[in-house]
LUMZAKE-946342 format. One line per 5 residues: for each residue x, y, z of N, C-alpha, C. Coordinates in steps of 0.02 Angstrom, whole numbers, plus 50000, padded with zeros to 5 digits. Atoms other than C-alpha are relative to their C-alpha. Layout:
// residues N
X/Y/Z/X/Y/Z/X/Y/Z; ...
This chain:
// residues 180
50070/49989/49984/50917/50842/51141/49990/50072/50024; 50002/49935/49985/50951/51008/51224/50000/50054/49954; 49983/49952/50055/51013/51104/51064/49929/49985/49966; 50078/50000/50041/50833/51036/50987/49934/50047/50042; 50011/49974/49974/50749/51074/51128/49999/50092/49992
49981/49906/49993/50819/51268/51135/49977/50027/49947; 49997/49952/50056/50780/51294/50957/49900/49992/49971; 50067/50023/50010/50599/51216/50965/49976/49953/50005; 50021/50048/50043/50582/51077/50926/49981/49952/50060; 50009/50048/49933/50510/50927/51026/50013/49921/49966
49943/50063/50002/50627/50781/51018/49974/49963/50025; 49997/50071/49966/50596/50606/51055/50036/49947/49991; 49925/50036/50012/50748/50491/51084/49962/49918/49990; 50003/50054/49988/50727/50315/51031/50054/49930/49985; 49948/50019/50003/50844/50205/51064/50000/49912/50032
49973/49992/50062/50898/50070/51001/49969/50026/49947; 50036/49971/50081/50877/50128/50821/49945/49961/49988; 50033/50017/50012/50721/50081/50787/49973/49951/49914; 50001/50034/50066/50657/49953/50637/49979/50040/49953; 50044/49958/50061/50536/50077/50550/49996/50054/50042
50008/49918/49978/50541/50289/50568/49946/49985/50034; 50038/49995/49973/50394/50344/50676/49957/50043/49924; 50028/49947/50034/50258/50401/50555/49976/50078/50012; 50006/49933/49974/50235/50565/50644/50036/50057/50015; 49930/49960/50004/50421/50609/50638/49997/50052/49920
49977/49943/50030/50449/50770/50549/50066/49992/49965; 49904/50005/50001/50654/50739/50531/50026/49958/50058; 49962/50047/49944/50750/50580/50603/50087/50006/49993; 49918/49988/49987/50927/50607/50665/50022/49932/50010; 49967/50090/50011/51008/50427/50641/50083/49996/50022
49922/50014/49988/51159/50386/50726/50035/49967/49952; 49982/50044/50029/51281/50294/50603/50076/49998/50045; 49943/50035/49965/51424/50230/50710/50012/49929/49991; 49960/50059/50035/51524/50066/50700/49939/49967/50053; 50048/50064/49924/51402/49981/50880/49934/50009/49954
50087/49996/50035/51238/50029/50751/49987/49973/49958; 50023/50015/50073/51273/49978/50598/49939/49968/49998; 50056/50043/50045/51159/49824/50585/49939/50014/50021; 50060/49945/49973/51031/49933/50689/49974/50048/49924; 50004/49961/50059/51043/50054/50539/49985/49961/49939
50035/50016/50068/51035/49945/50378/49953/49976/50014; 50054/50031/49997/50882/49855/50461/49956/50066/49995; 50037/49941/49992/50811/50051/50466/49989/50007/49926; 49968/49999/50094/50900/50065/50283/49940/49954/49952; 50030/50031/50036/50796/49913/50223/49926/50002/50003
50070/49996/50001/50618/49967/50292/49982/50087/49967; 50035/49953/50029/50633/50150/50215/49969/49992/49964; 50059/49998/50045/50506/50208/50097/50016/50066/49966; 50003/49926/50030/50462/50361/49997/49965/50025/50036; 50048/49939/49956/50355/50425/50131/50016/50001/50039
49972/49993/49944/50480/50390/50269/50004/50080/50002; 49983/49935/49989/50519/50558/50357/50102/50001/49961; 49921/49998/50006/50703/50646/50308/50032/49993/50061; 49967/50006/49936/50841/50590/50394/50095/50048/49991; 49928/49936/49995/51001/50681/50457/50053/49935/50046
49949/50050/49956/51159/50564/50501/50027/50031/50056; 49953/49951/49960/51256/50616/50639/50053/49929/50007; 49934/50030/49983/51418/50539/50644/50065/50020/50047; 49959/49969/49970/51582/50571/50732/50084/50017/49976; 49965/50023/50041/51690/50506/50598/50001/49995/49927
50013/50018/50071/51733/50507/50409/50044/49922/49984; 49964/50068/50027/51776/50340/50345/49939/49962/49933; 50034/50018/50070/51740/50234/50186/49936/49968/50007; 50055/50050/49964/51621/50126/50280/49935/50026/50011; 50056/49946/49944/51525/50268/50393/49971/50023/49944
50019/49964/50064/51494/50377/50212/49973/49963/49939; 50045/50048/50060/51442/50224/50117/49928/49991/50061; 50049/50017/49981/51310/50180/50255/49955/50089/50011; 50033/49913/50000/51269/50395/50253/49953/49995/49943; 50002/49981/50062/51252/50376/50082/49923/49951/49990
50056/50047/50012/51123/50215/50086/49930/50039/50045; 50030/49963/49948/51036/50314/50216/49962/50028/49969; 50044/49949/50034/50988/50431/50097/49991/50063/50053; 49990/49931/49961/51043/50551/50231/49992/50081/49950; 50020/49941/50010/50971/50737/50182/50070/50035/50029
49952/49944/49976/51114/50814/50289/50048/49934/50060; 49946/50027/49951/51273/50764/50410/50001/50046/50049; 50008/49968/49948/51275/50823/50569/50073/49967/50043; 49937/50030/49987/51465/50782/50641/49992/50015/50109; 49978/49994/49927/51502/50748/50844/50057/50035/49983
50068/49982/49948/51510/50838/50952/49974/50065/49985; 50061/49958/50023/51356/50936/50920/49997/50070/50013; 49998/49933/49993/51376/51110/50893/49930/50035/49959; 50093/49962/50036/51207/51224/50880/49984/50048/49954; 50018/49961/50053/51263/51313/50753/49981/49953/49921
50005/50039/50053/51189/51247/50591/49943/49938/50012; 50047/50047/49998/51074/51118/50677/49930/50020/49957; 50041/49951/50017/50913/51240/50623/50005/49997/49940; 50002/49985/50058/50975/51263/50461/49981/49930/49969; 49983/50048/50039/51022/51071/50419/49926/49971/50011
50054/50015/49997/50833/51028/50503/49953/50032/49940; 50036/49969/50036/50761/51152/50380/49995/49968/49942; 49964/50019/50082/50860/51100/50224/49987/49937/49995; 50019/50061/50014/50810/50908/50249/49925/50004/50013; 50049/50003/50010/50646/50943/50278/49956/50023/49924
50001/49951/50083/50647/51080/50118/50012/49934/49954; 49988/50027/50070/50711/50931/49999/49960/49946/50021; 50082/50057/50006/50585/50789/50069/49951/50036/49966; 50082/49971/50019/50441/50905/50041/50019/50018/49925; 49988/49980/50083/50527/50954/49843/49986/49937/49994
50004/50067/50037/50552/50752/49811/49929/49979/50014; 50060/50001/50001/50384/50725/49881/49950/50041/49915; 50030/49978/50050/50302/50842/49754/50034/49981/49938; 49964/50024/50067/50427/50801/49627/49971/49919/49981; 50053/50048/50039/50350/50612/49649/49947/50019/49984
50076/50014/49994/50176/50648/49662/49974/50040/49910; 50002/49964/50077/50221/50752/49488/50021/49952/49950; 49986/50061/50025/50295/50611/49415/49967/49926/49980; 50052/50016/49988/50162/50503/49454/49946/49998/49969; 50052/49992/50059/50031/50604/49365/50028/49996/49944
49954/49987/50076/50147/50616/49213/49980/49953/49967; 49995/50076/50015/50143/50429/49212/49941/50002/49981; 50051/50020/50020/49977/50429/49225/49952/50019/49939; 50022/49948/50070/49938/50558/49082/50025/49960/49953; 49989/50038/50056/50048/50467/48966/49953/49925/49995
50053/50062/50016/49951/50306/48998/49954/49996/49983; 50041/49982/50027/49805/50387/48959/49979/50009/49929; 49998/49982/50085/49861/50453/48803/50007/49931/49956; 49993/50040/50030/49931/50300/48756/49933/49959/50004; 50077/50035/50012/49756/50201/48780/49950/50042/49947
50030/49975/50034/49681/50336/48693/50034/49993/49918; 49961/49998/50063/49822/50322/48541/49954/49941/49965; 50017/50064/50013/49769/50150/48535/49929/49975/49993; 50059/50013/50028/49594/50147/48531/49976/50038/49937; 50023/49970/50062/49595/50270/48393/50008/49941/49934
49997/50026/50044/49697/50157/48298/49967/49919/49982; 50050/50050/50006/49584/50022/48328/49943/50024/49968; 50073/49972/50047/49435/50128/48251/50014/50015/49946; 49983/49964/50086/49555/50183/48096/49995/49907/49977; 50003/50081/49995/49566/49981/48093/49931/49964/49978
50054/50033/49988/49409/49929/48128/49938/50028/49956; 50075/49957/50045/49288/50068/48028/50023/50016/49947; 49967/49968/50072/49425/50139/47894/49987/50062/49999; 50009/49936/49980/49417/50292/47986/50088/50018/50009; 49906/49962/49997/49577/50424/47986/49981/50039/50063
49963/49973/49943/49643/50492/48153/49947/50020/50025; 50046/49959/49964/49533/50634/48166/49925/49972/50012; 50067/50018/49988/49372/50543/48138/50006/49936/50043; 49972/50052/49922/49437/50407/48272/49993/50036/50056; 50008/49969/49944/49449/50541/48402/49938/50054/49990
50080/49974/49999/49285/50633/48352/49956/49939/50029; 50075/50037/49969/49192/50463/48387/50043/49971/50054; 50006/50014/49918/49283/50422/48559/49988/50073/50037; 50022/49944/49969/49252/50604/48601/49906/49991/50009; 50100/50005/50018/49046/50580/48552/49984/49974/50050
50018/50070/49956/49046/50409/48632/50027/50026/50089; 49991/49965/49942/49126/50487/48801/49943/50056/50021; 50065/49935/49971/49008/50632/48805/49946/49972/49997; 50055/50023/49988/48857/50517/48778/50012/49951/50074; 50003/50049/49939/48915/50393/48917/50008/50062/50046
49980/49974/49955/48957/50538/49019/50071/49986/50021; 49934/50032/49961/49129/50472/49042/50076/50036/49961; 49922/49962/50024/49323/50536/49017/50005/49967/49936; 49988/50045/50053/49390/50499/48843/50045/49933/50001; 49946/50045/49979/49512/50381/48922/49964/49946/50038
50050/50062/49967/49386/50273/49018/49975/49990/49929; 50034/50028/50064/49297/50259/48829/50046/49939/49968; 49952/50026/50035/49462/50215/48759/50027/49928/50012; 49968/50088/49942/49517/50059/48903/49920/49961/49972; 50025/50032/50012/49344/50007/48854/50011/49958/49940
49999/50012/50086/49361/49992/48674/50071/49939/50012; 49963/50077/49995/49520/49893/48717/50020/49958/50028; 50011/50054/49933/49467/49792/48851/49961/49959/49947; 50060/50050/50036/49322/49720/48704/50076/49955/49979; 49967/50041/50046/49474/49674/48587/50071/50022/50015
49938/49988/49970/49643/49669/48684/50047/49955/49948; 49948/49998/50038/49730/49555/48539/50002/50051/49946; 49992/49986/50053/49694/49666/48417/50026/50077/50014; 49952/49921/49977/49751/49822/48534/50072/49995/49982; 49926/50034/49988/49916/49727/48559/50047/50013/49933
49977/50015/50034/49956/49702/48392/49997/50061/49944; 49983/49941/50020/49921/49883/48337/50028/50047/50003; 49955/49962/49965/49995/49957/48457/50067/49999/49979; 49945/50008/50008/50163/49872/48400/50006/50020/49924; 49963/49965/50054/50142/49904/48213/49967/50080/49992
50026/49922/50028/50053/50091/48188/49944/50006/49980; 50071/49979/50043/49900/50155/48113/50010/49972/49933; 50017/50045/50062/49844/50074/47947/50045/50055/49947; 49948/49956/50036/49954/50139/47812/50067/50040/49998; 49928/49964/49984/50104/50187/47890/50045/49952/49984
């Protein structure tokens, strides 16, 4: 607490290990010792993706200690007894790769959600090459029209179109556009 203290930081000890991080924690330092364990996997089993990073501190390497590091999803190791060189850095560097995986989900995320888009949009085209004996481009000229008259994204047009006729999305979706 002192070496945190000295370097800034404002520490709050809680002890025992608690069930769920504090949402207001910045970086949790997690004891993993042999008296914690089942303290720790009950911590282990309420993380999240929006838990804060955590930093083990151990005192010991063993197969046991480094498998429960490892479930941890420990950012950094911090070894007894606590020397202040490196604390600063290892606080930095687990905070630095939460805040990358953070953006790395929230990028991941939209990705997902772009492709789902597209794919609703694939699929209502080929419901209009289907349904009118229209080719590609004149499928996405009239959910483009039909979007700009509703005022709406082409992808809200598109979930409509196959929200009307969801077997006949289904079953286009799996073989292709007409003629292929």
């Amino acid at each position: 607490m002192t070496h945190l203290i000295r370097i800034g930081c404002l520490p709050r000890l809680e002890w025992p290990i608690p069930a769920r991080l504090p949402d207001d924690a910045d970086v949790a330092i997690v004891t993993v010792e042999a008296d914690a364990r089942d303290e720790v996997r009950r911590l282990i089993d309420n993380l999240t993706d929006r838990s804060p990073p955590t930093i083990a501190l151990t005192g010991y390497e063993d197969p046991s200690t480094l498998q429960l590091v490892l479930e941890l999803g420990a950012a950094a190791v911090i070894e007894r007894p606590i020397k202040p060189f490196g604390l600063l850095t290892n606080l930095m560097i687990s905070r630095d790769l939460w805040r990358r995986r953070q953006g790395d989900a929230r990028r991941i995320a939209e990705a997902e959600g772009r492709a789902l888009a597209l794919t609703a949009v694939h699929v209502a085209k080929l419901m209009l090459c289907h349904q009118h004996q229209m080719d590609m481009v004149e499928a996405h000229k009239h959910l483009q029209k039909a979007a700009m008259n509703g005022r709406k994204s082409i992808e809200a047009v598109a979930q409509e179109i196959i929200v009307a006729q969801p077997g006949l999305a289904l079953s286009l979706s799996e073989s292709g556009p007409p003629g292929d």
